[in-house]
PDB file with SEQRES, HELIX, SHEET and CRYST1 records, atoms N, CA, C and O in Angstrom:
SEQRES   1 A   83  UNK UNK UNK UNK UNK UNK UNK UNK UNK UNK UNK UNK UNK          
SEQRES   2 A   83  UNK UNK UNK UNK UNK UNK UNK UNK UNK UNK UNK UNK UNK          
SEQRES   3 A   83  UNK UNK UNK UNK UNK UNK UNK UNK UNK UNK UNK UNK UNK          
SEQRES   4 A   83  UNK UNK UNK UNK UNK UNK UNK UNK UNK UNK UNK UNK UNK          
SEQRES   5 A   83  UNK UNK UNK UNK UNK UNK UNK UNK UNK UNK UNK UNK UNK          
SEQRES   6 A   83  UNK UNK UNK UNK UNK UNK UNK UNK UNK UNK UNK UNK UNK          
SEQRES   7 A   83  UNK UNK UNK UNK UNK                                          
SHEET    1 AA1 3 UNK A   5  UNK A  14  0                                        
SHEET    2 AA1 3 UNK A  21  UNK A  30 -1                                        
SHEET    3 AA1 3 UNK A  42  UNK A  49 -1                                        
SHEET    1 AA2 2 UNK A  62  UNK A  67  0                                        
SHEET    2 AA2 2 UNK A  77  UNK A  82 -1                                        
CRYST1    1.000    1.000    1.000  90.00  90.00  90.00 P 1           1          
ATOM      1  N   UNK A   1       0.846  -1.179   0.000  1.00  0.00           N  
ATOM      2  CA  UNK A   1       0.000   0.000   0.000  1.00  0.00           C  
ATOM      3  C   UNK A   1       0.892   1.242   0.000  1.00  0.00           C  
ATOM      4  O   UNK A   1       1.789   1.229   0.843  1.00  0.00           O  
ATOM      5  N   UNK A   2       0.808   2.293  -0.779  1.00  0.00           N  
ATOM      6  CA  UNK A   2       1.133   3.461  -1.435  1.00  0.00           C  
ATOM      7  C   UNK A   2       0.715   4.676  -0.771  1.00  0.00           C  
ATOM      8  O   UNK A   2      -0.150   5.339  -1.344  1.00  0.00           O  
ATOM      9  N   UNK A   3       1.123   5.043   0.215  1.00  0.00           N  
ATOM     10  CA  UNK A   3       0.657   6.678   1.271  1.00  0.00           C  
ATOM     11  C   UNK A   3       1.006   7.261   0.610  1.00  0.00           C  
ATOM     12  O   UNK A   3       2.106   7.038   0.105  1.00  0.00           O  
ATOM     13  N   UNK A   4       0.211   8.371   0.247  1.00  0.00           N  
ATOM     14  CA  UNK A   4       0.177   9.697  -0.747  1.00  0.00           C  
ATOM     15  C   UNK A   4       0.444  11.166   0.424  1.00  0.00           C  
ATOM     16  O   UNK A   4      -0.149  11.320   1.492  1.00  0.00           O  
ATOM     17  N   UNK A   5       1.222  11.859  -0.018  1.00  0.00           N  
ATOM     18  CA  UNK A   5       0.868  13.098   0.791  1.00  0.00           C  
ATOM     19  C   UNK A   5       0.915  14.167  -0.164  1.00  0.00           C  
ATOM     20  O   UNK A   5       1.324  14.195  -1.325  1.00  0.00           O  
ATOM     21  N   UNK A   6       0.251  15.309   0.804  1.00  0.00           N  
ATOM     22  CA  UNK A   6       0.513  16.629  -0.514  1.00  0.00           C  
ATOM     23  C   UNK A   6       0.985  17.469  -0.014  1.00  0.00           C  
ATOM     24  O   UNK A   6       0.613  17.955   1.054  1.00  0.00           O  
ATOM     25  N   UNK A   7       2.007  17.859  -0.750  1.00  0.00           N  
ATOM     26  CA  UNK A   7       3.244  18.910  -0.403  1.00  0.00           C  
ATOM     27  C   UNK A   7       2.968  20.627   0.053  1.00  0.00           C  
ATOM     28  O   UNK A   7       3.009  21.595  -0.707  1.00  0.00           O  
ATOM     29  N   UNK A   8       2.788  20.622   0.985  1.00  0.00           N  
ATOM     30  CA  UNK A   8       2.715  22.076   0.763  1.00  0.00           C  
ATOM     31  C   UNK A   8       3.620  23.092   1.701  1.00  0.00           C  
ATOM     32  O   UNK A   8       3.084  24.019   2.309  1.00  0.00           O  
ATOM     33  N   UNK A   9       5.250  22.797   1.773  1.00  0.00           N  
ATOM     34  CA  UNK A   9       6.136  23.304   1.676  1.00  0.00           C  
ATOM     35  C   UNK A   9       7.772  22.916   1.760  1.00  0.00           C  
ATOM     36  O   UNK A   9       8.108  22.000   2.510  1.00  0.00           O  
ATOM     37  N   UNK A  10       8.543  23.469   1.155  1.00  0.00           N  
ATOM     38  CA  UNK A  10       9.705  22.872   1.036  1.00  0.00           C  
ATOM     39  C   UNK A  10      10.865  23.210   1.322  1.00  0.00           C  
ATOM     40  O   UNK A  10      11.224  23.839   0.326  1.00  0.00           O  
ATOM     41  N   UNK A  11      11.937  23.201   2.249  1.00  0.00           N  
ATOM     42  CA  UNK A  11      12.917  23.595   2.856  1.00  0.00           C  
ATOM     43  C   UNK A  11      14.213  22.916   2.497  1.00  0.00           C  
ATOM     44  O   UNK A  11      14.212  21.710   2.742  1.00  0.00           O  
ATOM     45  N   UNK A  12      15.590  23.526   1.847  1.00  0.00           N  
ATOM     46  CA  UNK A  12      16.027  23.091   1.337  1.00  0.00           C  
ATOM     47  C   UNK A  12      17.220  23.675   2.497  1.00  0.00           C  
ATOM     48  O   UNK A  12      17.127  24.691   3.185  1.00  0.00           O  
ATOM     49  N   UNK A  13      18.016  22.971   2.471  1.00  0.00           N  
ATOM     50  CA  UNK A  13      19.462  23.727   3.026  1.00  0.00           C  
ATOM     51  C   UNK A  13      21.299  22.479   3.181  1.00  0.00           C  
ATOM     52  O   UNK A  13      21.323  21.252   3.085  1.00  0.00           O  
ATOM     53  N   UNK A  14      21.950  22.981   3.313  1.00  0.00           N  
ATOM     54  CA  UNK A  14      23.026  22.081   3.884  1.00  0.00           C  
ATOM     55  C   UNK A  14      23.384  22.186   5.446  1.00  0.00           C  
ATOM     56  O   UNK A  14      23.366  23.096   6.275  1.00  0.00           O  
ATOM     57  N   UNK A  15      23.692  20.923   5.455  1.00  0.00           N  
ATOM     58  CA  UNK A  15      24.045  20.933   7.301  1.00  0.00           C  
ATOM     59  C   UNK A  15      25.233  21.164   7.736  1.00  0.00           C  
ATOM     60  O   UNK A  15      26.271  20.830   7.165  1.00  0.00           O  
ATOM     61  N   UNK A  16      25.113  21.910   9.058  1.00  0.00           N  
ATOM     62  CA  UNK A  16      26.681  22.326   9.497  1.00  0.00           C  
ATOM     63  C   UNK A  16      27.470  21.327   9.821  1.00  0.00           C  
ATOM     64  O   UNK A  16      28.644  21.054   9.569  1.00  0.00           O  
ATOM     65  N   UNK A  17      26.505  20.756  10.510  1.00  0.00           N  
ATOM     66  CA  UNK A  17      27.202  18.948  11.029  1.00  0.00           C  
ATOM     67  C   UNK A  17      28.219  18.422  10.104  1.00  0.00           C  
ATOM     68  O   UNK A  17      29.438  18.380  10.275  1.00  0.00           O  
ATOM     69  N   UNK A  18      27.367  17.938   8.869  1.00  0.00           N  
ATOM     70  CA  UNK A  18      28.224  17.353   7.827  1.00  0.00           C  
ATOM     71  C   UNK A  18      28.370  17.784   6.473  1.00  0.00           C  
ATOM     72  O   UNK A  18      29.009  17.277   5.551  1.00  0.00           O  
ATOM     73  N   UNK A  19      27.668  18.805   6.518  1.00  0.00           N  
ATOM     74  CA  UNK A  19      28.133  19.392   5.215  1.00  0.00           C  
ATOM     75  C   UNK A  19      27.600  18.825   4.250  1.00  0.00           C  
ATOM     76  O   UNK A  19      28.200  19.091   3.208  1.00  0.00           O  
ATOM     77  N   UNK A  20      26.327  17.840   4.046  1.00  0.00           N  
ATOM     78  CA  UNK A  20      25.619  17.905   3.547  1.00  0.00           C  
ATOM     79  C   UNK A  20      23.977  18.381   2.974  1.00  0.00           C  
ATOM     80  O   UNK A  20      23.399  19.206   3.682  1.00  0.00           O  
ATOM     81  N   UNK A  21      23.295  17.903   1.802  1.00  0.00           N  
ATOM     82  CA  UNK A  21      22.453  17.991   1.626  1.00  0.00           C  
ATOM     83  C   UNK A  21      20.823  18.041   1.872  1.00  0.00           C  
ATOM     84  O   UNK A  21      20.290  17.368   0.989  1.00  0.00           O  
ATOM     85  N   UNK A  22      19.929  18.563   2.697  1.00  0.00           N  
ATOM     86  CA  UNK A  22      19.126  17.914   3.115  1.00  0.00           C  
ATOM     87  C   UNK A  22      18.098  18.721   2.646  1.00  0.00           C  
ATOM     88  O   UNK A  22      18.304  19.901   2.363  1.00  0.00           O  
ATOM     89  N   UNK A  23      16.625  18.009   2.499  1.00  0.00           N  
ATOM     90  CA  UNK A  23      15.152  18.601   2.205  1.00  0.00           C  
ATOM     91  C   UNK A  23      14.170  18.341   3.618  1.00  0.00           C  
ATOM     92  O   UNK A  23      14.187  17.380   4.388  1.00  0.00           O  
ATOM     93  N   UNK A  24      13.432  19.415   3.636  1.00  0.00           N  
ATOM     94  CA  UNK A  24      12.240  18.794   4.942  1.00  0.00           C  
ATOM     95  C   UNK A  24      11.436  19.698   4.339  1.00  0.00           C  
ATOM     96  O   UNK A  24      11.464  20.927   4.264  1.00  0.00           O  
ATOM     97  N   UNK A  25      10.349  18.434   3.713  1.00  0.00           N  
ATOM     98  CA  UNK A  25       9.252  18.261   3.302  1.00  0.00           C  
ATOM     99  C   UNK A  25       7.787  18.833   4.369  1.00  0.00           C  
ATOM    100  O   UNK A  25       7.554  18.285   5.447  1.00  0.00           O  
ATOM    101  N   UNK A  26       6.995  19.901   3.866  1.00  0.00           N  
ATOM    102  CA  UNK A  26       6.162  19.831   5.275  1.00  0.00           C  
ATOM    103  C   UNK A  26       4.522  19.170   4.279  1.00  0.00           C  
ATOM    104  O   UNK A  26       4.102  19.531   3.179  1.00  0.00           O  
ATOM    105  N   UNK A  27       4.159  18.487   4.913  1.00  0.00           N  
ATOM    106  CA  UNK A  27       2.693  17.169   4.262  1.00  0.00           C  
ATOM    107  C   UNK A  27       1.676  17.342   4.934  1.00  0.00           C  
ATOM    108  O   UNK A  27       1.640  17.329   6.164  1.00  0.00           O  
ATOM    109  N   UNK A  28       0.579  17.552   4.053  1.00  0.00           N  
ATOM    110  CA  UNK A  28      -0.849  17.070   4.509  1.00  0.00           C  
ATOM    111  C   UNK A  28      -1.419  15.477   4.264  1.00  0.00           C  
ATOM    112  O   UNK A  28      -1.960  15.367   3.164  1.00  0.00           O  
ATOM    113  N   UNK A  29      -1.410  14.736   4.743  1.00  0.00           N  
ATOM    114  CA  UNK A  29      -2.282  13.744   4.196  1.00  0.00           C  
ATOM    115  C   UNK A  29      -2.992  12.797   5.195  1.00  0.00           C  
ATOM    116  O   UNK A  29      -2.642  12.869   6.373  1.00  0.00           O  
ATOM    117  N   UNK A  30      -3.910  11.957   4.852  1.00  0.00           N  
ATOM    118  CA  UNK A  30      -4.956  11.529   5.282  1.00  0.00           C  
ATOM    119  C   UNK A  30      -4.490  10.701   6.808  1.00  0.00           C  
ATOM    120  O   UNK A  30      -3.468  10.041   6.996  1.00  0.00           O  
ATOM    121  N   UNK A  31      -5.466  10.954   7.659  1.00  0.00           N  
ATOM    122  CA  UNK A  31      -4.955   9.608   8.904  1.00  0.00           C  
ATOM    123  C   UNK A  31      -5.009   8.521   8.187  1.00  0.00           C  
ATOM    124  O   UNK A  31      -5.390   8.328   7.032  1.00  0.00           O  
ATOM    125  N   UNK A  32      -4.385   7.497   9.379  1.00  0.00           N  
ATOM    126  CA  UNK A  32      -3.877   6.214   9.254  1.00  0.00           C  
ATOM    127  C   UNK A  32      -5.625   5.427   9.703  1.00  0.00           C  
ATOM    128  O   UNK A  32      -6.404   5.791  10.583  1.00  0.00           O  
ATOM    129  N   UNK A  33      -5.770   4.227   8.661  1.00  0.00           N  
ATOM    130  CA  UNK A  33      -6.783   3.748   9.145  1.00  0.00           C  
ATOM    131  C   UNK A  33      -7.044   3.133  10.654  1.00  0.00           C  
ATOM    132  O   UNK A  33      -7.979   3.195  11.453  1.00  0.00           O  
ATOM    133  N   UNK A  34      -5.449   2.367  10.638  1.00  0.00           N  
ATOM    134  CA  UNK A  34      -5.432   1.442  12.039  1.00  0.00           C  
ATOM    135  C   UNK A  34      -5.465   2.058  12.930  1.00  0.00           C  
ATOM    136  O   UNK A  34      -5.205   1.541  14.017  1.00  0.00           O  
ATOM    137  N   UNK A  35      -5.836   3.575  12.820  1.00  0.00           N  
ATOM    138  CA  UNK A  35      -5.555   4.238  14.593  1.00  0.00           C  
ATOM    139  C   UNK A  35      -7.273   4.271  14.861  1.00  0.00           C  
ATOM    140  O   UNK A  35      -8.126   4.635  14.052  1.00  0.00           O  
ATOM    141  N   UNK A  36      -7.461   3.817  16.136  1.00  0.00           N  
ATOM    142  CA  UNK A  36      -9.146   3.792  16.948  1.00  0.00           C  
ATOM    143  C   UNK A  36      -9.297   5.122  17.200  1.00  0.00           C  
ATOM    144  O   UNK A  36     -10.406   5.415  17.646  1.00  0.00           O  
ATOM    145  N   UNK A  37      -8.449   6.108  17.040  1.00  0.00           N  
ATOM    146  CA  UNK A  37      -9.256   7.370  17.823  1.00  0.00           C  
ATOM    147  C   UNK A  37     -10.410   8.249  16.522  1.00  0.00           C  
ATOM    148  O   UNK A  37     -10.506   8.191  15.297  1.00  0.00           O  
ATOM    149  N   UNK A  38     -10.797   8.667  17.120  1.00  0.00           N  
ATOM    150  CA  UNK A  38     -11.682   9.981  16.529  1.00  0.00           C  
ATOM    151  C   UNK A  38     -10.712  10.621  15.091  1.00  0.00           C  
ATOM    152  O   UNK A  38      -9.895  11.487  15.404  1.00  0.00           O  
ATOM    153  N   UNK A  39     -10.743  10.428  14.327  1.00  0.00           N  
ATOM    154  CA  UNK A  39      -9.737  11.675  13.693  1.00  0.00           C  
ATOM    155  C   UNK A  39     -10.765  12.391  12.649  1.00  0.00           C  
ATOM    156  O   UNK A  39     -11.476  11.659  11.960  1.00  0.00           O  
ATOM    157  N   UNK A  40     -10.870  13.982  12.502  1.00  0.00           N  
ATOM    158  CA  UNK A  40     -11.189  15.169  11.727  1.00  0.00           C  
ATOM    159  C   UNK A  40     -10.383  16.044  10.890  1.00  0.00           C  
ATOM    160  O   UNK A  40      -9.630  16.861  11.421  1.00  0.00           O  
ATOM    161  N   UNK A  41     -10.494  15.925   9.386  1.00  0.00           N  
ATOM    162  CA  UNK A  41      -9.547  16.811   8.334  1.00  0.00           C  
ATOM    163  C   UNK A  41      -8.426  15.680   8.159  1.00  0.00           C  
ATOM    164  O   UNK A  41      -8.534  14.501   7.824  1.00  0.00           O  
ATOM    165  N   UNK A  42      -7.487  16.331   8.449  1.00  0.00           N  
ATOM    166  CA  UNK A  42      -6.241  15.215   7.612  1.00  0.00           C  
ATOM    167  C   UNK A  42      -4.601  16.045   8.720  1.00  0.00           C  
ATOM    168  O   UNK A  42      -4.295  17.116   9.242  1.00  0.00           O  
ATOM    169  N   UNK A  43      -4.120  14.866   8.555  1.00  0.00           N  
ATOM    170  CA  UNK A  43      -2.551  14.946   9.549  1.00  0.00           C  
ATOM    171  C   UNK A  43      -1.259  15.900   8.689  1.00  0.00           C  
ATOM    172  O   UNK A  43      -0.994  15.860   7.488  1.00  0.00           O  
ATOM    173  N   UNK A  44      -0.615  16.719   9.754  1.00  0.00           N  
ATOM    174  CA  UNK A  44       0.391  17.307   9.010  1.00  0.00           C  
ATOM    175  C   UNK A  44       1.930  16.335   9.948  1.00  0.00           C  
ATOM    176  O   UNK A  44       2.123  15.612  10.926  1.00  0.00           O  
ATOM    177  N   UNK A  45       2.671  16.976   8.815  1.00  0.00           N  
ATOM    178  CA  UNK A  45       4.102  16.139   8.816  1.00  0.00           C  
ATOM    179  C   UNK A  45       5.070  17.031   8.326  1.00  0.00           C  
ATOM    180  O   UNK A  45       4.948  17.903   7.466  1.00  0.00           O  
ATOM    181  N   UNK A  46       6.126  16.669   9.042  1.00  0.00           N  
ATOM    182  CA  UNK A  46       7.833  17.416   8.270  1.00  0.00           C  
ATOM    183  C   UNK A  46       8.218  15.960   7.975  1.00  0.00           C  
ATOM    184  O   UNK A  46       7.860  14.923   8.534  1.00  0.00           O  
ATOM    185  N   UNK A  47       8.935  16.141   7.083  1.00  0.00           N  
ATOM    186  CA  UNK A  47       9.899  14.631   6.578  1.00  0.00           C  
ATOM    187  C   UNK A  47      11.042  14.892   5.760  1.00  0.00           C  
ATOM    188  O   UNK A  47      11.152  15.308   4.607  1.00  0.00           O  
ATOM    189  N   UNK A  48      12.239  14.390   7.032  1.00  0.00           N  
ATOM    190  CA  UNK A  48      13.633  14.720   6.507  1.00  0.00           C  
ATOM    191  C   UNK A  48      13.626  14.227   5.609  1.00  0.00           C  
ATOM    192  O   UNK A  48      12.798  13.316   5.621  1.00  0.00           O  
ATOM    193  N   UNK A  49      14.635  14.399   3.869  1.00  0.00           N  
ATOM    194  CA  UNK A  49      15.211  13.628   3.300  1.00  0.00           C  
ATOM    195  C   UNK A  49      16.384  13.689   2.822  1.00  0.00           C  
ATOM    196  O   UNK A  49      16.659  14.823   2.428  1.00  0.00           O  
ATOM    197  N   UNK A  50      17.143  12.982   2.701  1.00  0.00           N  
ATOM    198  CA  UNK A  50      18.635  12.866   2.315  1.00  0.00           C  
ATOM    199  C   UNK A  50      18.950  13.775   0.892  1.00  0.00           C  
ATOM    200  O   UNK A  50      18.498  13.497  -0.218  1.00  0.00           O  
ATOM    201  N   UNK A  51      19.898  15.003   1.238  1.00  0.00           N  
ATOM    202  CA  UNK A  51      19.995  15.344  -0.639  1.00  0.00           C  
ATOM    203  C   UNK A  51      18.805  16.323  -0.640  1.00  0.00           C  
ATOM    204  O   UNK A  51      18.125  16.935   0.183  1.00  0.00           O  
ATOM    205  N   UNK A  52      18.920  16.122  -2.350  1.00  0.00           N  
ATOM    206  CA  UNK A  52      17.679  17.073  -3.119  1.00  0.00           C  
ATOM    207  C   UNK A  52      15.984  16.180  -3.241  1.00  0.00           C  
ATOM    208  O   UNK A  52      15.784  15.103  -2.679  1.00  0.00           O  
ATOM    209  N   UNK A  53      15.313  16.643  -3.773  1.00  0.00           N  
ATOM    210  CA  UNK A  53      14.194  15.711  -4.191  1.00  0.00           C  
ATOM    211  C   UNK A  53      14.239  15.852  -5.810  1.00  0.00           C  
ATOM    212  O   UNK A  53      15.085  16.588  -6.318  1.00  0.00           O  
ATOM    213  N   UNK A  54      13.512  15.287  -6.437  1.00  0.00           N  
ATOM    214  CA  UNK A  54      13.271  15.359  -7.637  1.00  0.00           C  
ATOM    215  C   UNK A  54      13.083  16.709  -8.191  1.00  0.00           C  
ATOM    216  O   UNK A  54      13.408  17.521  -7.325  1.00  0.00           O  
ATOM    217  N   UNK A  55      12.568  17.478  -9.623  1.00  0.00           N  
ATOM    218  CA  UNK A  55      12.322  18.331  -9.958  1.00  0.00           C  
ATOM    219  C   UNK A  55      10.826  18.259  -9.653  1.00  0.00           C  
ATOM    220  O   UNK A  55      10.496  18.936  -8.679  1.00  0.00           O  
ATOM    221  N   UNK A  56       9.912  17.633 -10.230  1.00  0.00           N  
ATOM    222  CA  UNK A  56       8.902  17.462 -10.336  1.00  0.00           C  
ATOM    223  C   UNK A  56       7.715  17.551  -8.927  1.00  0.00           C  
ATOM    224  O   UNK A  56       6.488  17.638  -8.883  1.00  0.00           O  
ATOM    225  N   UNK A  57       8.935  17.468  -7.743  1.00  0.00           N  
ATOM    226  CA  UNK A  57       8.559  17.271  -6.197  1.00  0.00           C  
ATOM    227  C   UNK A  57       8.432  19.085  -5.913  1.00  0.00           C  
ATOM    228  O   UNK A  57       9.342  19.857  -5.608  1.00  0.00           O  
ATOM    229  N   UNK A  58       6.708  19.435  -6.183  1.00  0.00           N  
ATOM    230  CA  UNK A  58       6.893  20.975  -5.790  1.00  0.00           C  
ATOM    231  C   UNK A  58       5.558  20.720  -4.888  1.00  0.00           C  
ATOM    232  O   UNK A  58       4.776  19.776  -4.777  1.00  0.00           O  
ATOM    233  N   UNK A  59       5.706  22.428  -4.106  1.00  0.00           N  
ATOM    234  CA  UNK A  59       4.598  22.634  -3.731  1.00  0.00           C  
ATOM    235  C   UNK A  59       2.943  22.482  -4.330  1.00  0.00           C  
ATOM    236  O   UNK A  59       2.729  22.969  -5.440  1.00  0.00           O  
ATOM    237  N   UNK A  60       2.042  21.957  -3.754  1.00  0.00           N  
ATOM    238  CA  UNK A  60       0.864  21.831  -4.805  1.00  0.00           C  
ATOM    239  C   UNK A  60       0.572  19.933  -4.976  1.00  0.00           C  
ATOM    240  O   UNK A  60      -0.429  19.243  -4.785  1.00  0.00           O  
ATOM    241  N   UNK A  61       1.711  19.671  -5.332  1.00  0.00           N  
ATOM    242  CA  UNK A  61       2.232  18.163  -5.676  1.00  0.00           C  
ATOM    243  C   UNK A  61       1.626  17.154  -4.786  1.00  0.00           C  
ATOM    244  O   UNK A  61       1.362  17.288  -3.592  1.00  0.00           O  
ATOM    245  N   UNK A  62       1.427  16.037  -5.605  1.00  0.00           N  
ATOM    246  CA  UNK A  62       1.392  14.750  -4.229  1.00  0.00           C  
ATOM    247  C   UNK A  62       2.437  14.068  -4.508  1.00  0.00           C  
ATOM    248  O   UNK A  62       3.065  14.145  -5.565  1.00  0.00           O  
ATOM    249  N   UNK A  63       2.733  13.227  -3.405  1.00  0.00           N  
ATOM    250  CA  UNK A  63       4.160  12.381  -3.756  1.00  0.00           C  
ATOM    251  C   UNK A  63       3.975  11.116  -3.202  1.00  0.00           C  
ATOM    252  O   UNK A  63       2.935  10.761  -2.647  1.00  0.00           O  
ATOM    253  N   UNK A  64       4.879  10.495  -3.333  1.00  0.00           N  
ATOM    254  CA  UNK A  64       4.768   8.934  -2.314  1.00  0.00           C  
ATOM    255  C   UNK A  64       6.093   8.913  -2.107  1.00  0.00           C  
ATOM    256  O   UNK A  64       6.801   9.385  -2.997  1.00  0.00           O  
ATOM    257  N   UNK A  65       6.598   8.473  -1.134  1.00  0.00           N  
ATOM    258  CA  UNK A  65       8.273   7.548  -0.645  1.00  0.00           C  
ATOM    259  C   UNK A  65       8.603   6.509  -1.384  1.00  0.00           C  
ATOM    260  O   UNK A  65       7.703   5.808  -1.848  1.00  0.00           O  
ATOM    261  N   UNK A  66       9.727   6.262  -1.593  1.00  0.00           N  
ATOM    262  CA  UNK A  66      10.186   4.765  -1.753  1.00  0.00           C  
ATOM    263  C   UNK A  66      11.370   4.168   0.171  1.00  0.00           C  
ATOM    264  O   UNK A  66      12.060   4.715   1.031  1.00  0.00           O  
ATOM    265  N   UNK A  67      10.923   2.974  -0.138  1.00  0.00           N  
ATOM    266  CA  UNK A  67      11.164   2.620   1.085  1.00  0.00           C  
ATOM    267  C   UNK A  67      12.345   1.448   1.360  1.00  0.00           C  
ATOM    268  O   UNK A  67      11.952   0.361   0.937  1.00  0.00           O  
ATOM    269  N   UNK A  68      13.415   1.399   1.837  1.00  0.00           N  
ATOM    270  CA  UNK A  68      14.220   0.086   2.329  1.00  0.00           C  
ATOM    271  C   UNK A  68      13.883  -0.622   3.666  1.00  0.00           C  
ATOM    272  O   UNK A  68      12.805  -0.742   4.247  1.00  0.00           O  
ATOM    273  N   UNK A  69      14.754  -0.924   3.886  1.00  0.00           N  
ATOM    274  CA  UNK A  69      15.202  -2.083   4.849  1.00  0.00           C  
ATOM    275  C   UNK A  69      16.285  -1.358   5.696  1.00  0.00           C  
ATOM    276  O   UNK A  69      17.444  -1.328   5.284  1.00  0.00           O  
ATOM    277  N   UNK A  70      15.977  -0.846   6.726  1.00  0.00           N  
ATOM    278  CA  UNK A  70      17.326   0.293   7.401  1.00  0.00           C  
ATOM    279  C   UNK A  70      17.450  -0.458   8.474  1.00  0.00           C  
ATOM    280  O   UNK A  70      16.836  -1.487   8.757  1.00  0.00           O  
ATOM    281  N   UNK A  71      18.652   0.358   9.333  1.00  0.00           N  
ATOM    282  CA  UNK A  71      19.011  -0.188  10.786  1.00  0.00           C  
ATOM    283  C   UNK A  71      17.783  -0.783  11.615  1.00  0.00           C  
ATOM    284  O   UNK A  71      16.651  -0.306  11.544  1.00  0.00           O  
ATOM    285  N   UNK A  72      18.101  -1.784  12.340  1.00  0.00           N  
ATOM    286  CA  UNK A  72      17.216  -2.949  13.785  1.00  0.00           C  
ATOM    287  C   UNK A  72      15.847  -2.961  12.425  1.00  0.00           C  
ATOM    288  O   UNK A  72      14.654  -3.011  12.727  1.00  0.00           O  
ATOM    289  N   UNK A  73      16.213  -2.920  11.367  1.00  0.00           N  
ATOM    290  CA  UNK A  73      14.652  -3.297  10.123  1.00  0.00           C  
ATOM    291  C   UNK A  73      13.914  -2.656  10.037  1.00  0.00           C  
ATOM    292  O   UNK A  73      12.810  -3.026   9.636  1.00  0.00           O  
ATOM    293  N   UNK A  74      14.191  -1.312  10.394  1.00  0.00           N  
ATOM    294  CA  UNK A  74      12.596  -0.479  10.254  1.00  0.00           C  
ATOM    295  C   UNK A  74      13.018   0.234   8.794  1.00  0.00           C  
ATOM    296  O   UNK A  74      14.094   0.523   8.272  1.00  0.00           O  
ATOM    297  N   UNK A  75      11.609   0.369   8.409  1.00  0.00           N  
ATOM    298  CA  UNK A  75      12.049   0.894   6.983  1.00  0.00           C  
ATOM    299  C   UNK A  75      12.918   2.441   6.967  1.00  0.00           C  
ATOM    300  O   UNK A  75      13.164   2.934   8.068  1.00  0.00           O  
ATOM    301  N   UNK A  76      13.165   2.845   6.282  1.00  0.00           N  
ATOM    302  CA  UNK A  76      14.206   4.069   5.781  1.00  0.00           C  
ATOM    303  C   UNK A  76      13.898   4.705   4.406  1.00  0.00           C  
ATOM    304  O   UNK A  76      13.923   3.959   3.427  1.00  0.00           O  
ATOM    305  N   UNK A  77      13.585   6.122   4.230  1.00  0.00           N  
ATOM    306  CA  UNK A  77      13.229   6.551   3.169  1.00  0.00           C  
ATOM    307  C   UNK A  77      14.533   6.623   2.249  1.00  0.00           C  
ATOM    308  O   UNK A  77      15.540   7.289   2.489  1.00  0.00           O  
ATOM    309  N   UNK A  78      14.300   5.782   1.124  1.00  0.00           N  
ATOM    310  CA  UNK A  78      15.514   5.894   0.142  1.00  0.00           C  
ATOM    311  C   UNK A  78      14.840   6.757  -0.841  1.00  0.00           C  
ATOM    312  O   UNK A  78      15.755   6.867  -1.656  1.00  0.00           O  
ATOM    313  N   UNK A  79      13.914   7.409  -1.297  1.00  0.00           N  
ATOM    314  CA  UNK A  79      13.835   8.629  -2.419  1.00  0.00           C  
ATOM    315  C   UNK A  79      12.011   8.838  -2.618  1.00  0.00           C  
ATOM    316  O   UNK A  79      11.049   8.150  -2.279  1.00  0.00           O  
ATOM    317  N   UNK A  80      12.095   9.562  -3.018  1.00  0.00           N  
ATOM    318  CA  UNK A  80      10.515  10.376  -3.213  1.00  0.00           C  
ATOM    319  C   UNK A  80      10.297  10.640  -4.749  1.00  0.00           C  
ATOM    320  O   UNK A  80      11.095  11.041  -5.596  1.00  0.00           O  
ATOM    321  N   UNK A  81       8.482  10.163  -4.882  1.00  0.00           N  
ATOM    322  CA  UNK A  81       8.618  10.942  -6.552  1.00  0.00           C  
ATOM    323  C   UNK A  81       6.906  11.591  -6.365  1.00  0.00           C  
ATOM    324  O   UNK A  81       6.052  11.287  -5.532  1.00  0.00           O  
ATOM    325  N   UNK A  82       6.870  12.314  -7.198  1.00  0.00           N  
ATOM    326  CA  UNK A  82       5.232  13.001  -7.510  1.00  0.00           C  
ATOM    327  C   UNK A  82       4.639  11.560  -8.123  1.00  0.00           C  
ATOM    328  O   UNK A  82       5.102  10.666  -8.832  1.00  0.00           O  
ATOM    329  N   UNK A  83       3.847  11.725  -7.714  1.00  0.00           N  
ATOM    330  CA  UNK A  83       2.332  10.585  -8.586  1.00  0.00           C  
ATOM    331  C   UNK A  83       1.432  11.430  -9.085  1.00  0.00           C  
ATOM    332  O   UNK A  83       0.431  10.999  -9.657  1.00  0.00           O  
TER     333      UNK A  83                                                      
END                                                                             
């Protein structure tokens, strides 16, 4: 299953730490079915990502993750595209 979010802002910068690349994504998209509580409207989110994002990854946009296999197995975002 394929979580969609929609972009509506984008923060680009390099880190002092390491001197790299990073994006934080800020998302609207829908709650999670499996949660029992009450939920009204739709959930917001920041989401680090490694680097740049795509071109096509703008404000307005929906996107989805692609996902690995990261440290103790929890998944790890390896790259993002618009749908």
């Amino acid at each position: 299953m394929e979580f969609e979010f929609e972009v509506v802002g984008i923060v680009t910068g390099i880190s002092k730490k390491s001197g790299k690349a990073y994006t934080m994504l800020h998302l609207l998209g829908d709650f999670s079915a499996s949660n029992s509580q009450v939920q009204l409207g739709r959930q917001c989110l920041t989401q680090y990502v490694e680097g740049s994002v795509p071109q096509d990854v703008v404000v307005g946009c929906s996107i989805a993750f692609d996902y690995a296999i990261g440290f103790g197995g929890r998944p790890t975002i390896v790259g993002v595209h618009a749908v």
